[in-house]
C-alpha positions as CSV (number, residue, x, y, z in Angstrom):
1,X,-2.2,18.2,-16.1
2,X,1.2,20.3,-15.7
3,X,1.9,22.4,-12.4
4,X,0.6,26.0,-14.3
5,X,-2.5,24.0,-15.6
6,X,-3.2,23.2,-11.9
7,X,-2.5,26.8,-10.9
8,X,-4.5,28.2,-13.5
9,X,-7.8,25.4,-12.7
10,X,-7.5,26.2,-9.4
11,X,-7.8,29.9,-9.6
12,X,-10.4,29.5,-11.4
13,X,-12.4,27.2,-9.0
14,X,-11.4,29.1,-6.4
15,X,-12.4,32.0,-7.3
16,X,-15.6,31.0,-8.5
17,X,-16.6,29.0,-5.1
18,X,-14.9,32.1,-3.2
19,X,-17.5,34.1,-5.3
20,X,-20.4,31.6,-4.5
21,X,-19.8,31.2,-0.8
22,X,-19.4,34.8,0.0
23,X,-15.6,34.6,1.1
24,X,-14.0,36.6,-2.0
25,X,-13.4,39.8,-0.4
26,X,-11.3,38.3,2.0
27,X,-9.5,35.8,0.0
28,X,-6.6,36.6,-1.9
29,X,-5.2,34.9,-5.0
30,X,-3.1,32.4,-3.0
31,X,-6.1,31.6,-1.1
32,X,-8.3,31.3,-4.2
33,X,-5.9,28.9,-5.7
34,X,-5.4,26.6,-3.0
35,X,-9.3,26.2,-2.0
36,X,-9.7,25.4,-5.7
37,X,-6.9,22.5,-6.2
38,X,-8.2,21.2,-2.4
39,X,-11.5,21.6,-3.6
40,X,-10.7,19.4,-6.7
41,X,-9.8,16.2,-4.7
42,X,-12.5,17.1,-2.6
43,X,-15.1,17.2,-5.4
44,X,-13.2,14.5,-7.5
45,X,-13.9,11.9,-4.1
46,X,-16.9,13.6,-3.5
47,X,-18.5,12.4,-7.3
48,X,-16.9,8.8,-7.1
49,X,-19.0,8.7,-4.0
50,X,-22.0,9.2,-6.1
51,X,-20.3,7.3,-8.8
52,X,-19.6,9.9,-11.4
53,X,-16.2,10.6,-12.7
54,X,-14.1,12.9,-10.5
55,X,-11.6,15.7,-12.4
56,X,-10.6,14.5,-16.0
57,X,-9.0,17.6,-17.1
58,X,-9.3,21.1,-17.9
59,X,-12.7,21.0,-18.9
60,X,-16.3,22.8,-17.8
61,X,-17.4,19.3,-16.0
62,X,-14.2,19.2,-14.0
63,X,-14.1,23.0,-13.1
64,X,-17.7,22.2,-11.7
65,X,-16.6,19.2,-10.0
66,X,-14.0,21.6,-8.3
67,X,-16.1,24.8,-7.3
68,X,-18.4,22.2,-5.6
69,X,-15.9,20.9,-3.9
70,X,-14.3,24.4,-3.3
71,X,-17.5,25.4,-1.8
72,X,-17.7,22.5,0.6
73,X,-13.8,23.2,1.8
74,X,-15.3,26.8,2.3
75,X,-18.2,26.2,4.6
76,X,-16.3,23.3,6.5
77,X,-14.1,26.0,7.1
78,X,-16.2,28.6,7.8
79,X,-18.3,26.5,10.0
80,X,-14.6,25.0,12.1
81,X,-13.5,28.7,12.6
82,X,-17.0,30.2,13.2
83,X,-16.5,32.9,10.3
């Protein structure tokens, strides 16, 4: 995927977790991209773990893979920084 794919997927995810995990009135755009192309290697690793496939494009099985990988980034952090 190009750089404003990656932009664009991770908004997305990020934005959805951000939305999911109660953190979206406090997390900007920036924010929301960044927890959602983190939480796409995180959820990517996570699934191999399980043995399913990790992020295979822009697709509604790899945007899932990222939220739920957003969504773990967000309560490790919120749990790290007692938020």
């Amino acid at each position: 995927m190009s750089i404003l794919v990656w932009i664009i997927f991770g908004a997305l995810a990020g934005w959805i977790a951000s939305l999911i995990a109660g953190t979206n009135p406090r997390q900007g755009a920036l924010a929301n991209i960044a927890v959602g192309i983190v939480g796409a290697f995180i959820g990517g690793f996570l699934m191999q773990l399980i043995g399913k496939q990790g992020v295979t494009g822009f697709n509604l099985y790899s945007v899932f893979v990222a939220v739920i990988g957003a969504i773990v980034l967000l309560f490790v952090y919120r749990a790290v920084t007692h938020n």
